[in-house]
C-alpha positions as CSV (number, residue, x, y, z in Angstrom):
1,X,90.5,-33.2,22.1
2,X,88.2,-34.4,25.0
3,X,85.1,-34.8,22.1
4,X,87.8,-36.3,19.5
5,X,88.5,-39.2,21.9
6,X,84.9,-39.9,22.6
7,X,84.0,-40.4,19.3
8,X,86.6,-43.1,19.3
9,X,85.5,-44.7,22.1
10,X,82.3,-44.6,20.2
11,X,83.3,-45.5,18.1
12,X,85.1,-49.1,18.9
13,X,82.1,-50.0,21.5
14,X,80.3,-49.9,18.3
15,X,82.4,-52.0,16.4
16,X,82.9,-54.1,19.5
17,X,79.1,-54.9,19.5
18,X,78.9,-55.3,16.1
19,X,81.2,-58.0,15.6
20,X,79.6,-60.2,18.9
21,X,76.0,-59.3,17.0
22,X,78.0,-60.9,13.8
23,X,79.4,-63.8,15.5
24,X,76.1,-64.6,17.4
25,X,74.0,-64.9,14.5
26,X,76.1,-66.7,12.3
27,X,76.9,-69.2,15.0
28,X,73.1,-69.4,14.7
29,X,72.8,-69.5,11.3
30,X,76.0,-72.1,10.4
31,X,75.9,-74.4,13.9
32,X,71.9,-74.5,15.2
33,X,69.9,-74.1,12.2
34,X,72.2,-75.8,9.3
35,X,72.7,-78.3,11.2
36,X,70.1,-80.0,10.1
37,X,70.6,-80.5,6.6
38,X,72.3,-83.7,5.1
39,X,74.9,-82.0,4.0
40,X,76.1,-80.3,6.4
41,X,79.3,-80.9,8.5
42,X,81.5,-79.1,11.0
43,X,84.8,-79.7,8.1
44,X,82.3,-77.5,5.6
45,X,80.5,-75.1,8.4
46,X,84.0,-73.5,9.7
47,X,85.1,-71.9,6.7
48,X,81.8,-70.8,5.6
49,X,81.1,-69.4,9.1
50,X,84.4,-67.7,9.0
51,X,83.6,-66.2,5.8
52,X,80.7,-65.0,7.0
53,X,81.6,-63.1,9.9
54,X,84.6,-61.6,8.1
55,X,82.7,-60.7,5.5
56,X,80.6,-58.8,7.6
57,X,82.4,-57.5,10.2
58,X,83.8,-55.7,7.1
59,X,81.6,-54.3,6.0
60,X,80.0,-53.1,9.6
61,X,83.7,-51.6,9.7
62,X,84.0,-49.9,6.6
63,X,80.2,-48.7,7.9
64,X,81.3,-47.6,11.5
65,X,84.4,-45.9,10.4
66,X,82.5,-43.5,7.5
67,X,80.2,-42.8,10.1
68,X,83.1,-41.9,13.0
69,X,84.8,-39.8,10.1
70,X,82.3,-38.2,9.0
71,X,80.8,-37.4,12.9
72,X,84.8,-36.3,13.3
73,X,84.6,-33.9,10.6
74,X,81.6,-32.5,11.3
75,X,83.0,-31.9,14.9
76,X,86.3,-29.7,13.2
77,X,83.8,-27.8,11.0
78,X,81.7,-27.0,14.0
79,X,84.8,-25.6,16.1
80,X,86.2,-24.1,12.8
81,X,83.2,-21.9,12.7
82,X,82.3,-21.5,15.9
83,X,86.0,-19.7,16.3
84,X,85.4,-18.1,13.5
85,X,82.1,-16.4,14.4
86,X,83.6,-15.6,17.7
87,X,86.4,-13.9,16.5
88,X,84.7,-12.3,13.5
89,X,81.6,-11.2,15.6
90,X,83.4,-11.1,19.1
91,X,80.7,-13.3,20.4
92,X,80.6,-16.2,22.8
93,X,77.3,-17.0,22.3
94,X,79.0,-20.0,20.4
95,X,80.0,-22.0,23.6
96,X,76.4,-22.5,24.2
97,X,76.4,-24.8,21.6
98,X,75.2,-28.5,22.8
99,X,74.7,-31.9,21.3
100,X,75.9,-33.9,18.3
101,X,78.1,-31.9,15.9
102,X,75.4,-32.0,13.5
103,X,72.7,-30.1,16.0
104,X,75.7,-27.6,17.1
105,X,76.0,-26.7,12.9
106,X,72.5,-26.4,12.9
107,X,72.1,-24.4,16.0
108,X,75.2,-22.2,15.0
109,X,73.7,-21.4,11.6
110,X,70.5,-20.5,13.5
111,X,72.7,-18.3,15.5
112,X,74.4,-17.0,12.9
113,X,71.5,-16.2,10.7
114,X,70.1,-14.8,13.6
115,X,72.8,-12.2,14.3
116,X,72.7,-11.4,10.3
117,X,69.2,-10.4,10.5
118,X,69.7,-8.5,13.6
119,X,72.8,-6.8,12.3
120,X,71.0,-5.7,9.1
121,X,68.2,-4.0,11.1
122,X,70.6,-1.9,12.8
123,X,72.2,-1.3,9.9
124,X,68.7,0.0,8.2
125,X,68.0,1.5,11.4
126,X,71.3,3.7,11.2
127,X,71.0,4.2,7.6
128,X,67.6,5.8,8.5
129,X,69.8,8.2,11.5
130,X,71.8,9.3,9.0
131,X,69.5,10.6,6.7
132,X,67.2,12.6,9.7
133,X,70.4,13.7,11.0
134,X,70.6,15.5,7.7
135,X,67.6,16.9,7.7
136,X,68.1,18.2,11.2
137,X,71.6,19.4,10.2
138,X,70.2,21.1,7.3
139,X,67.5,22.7,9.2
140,X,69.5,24.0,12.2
141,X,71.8,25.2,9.5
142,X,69.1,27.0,7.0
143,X,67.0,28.4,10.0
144,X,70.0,30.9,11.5
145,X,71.6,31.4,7.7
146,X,68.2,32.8,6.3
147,X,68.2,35.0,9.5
148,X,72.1,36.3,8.6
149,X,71.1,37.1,5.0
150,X,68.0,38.8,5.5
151,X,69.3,41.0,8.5
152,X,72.5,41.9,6.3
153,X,70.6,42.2,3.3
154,X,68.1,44.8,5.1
155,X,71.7,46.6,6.4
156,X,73.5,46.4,3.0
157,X,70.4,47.4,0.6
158,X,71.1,51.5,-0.2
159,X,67.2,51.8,-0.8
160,X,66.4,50.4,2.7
161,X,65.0,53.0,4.8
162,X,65.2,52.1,8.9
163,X,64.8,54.0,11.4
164,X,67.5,55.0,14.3
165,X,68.4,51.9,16.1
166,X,67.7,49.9,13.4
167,X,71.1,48.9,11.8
168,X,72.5,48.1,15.1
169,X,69.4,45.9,15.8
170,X,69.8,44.1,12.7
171,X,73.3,43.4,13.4
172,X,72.9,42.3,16.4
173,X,70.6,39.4,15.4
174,X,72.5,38.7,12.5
175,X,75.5,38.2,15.0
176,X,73.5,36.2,17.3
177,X,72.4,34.3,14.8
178,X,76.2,33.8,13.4
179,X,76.9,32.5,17.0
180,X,74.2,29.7,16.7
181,X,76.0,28.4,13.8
182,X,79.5,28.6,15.0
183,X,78.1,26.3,18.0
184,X,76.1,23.9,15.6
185,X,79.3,23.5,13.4
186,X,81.5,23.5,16.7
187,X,79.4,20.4,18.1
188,X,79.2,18.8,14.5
189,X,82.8,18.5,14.4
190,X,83.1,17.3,17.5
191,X,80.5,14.8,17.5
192,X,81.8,13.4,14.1
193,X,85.5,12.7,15.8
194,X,84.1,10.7,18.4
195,X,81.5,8.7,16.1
196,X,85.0,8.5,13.8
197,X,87.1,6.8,16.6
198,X,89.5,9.9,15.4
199,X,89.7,11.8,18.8
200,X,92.7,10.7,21.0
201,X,92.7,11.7,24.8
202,X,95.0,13.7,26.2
203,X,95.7,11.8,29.4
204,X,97.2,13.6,32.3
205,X,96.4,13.8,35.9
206,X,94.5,16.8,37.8
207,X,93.0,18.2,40.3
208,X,89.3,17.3,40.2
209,X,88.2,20.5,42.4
210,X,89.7,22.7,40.1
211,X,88.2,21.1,37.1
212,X,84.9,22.3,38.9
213,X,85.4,25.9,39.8
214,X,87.0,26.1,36.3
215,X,83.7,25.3,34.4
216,X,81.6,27.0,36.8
217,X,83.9,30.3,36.7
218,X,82.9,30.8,32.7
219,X,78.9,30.5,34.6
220,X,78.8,33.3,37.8
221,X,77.5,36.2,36.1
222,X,75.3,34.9,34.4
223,X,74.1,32.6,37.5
224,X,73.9,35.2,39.3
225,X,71.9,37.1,37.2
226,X,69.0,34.5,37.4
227,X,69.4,34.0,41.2
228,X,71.3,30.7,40.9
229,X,73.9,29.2,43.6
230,X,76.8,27.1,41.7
231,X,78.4,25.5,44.1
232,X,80.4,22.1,44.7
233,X,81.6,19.4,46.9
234,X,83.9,16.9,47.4
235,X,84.5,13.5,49.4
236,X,87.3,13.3,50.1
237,X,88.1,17.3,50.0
238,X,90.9,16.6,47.4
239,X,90.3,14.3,44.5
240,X,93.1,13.6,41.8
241,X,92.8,11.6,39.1
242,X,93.6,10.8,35.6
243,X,92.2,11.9,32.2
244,X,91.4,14.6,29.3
245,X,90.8,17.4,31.4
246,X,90.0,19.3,28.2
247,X,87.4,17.1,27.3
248,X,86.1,16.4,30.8
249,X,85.7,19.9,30.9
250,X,83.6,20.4,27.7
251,X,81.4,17.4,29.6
252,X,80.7,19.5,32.5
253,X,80.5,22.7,30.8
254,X,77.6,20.7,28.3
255,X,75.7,19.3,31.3
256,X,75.8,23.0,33.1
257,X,74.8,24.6,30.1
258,X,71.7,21.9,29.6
259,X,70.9,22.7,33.4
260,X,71.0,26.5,33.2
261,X,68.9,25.8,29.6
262,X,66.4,23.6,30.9
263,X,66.1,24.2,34.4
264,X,63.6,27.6,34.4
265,X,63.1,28.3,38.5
266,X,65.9,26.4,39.4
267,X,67.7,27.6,42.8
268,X,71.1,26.3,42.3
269,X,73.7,24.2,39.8
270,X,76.0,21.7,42.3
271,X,78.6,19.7,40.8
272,X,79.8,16.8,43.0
273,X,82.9,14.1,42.9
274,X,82.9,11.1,45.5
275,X,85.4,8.3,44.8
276,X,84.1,5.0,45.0
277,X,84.9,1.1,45.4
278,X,87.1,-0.5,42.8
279,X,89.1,2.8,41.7
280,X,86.3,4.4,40.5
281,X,85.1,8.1,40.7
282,X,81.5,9.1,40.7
283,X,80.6,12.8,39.1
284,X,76.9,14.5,39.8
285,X,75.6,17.7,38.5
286,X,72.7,18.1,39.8
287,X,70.0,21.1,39.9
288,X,66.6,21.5,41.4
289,X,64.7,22.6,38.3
290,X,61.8,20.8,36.6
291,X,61.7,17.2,36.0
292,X,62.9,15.3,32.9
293,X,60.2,13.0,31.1
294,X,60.8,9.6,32.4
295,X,60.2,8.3,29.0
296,X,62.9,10.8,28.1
297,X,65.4,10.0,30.1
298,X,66.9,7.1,27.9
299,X,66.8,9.1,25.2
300,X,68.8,12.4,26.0
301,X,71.8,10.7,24.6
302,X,70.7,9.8,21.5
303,X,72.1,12.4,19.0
304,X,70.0,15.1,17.8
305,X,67.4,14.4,20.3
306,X,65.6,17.1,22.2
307,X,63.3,17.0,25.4
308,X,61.8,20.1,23.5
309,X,60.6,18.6,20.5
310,X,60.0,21.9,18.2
311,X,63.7,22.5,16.9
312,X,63.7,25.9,18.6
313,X,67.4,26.7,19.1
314,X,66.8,29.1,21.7
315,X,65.9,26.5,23.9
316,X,66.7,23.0,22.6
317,X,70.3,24.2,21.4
318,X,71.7,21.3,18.8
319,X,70.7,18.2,20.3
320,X,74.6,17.2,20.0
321,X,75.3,18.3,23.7
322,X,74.1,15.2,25.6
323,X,75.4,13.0,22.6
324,X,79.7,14.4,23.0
325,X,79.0,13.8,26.8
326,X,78.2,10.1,25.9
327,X,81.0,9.7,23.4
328,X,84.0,11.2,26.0
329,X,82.7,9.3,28.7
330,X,83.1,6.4,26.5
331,X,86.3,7.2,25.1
332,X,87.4,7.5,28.6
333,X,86.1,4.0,29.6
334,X,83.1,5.5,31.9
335,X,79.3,5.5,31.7
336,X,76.7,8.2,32.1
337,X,73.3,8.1,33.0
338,X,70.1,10.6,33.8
339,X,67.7,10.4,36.8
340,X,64.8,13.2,37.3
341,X,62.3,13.8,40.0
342,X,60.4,16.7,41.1
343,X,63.0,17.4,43.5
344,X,66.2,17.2,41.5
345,X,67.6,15.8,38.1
346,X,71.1,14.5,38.6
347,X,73.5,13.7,35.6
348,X,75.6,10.7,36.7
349,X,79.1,10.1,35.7
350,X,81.2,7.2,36.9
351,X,84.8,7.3,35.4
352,X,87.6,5.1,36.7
353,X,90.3,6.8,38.8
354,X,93.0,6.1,36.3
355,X,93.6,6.0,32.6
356,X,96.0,4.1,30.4
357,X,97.9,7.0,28.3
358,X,97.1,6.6,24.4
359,X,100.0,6.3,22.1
């Protein structure tokens, strides 16, 4: 409204100024230097002069008026479509639009061109994810099956002859090897609910300290078994809060399985919750193994990606762990980030305190 009223002020000053600019030079033109002539006289002058300035003041009328309609429409267009690319886009990159209606169109199909471009690259960019995500997905899938099918095939074949020991060996692998799929598939699925927006969260509250000697239960023997202390700690001693507590879970139970993977001469696994300013809680696993890449660490959430770069199971698991940890942190309005150094590597996790329950 404010820029609408403007141009009408601009509107009328210029129409003001062109009408004295009239009037001026045709009192010049009829009174100074006509004047002079034989014929003329004041009874003959009037009406001509009068004529003249009418005529135009007209037309520097008809003139102004295009001009303040046309300005007025371009101002509409420009709002129209700078509403439009904010609500389309959700961007408010709009508002910092200046000038004359004209510039802002031109600077808003600048912008709009720009985020076009942009949002084609990613597009190509995901394409291009997609397609090595198969080929990782196929790989991780082949690698175990052609294990399964040679093992069996060994055990099943009448003519095979294997010594004692053998048949149970080959099932064995064959059942480890089983396992590794079941995972991959497992993390597939869930990976492709929360890149689908299908997942819903189960939103309850609990006990965060029991969330914690929960995950690290499923870990003792086997912590124990490599000389590693799980332990955690609280501040303040009793944290509740709302949430999944499913899918927190499977977030904790991912990063202790990626510290227990990854963290060869480790002494110990901790798991901490502080609450924090503004209703927030802060979550840390942390362990004292080796460092994380520093190039690495803002890639360990991208999916498929592996510190490990051979696509050794056996040590760099699916590459989907880090990525589900990312999405249900999301889902559940947090964020989660990596730091390393040769002392400890701590996976951070801030999550406010409460959620709002999802119909």
């Amino acid at each position: 409204m404010a820029k609408k009223v403007t141009i009408i002020c601009q509107a009328f000053v210029k129409i003001t100024l062109a009408f004295a600019f009239i009037f001026a030079a045709a009192w010049l033109i009829f009174f100074d230097l006509l004047k002079e002539r034989p014929s003329w006289s004041n009874w003959t002058s009037w009406p001509s002069f009068c004529l003249f300035v009418l005529f135009f003041s007209l037309i520097a009328f008809i003139f102004i008026i295009g001009q303040t309609r046309q300005k007025s429409r371009m101002m509409l267009l420009s709002e129209s479509l700078k509403s439009k690319v904010t609500t389309k886009l959700q961007l408010d990159c709009p508002e910092k639009l200046h000038g004359s209606p004209e510039k802002q169109l031109d600077e808003l199909f600048d912008f709009v061109i720009e985020r076009y471009n942009h949002e084609r690259l990613e597009q190509r960019q995901m394409a291009a994810s997609k397609e090595e995500m198969m080929t990782n997905i196929s790989h991780d899938l082949r690698t175990p099956l052609t294990a399964i099918i040679g093992y069996l095939g060994l055990v099943v074949t009448p003519t095979t002859v294997m010594r004692e020991g053998d048949q149970q060996k080959y099932l064995e692998t064959a059942y480890h090897k089983a396992n590794q799929m079941k995972m991959l598939v497992e993390d597939l699925f869930e990976f492709a609910k929360l890149q689908s927006s299908q997942i819903t969260l189960n939103v309850t509250d609990f006990s965060l300290g029991d969330l914690f000697e929960q995950v690290l239960a499923n870990y003792a023997v086997e912590a124990e078994k490599r000389g590693i202390r799980l332990t955690t700690q609280l501040a303040p001693d009793f944290i509740v809060m709302a949430g999944d507590s499913e899918k927190l879970a499977r977030v904790l139970i991912n990063l202790v399985e990626n510290a227990l993977k990854y963290g060869q001469d480790a002494s110990f696994i901790k798991i901490t919750g502080q609450e924090k300013a503004n209703n927030q809680v802060e979550i840390r696993v942390v362990n004292d193994g080796p460092a994380i890449p520093q190039e690495a660490l803002t890639q360990l959430f991208n999916r498929f990606y592996r510190v490990e770069s051979s696509r050794n199971t056996g040590t760099g698991g699916t590459g989907l762990g880090l990525s589900i940890v990312k999405g249900v942190i999301d889902k559940h309005h947090g964020s989660v980030r990596a730091e390393s150094s040769e002392e400890l590597t701590s996976f951070i996790i801030t999550l406010p305190k409460k959620q709002e329950k999802e119909e």
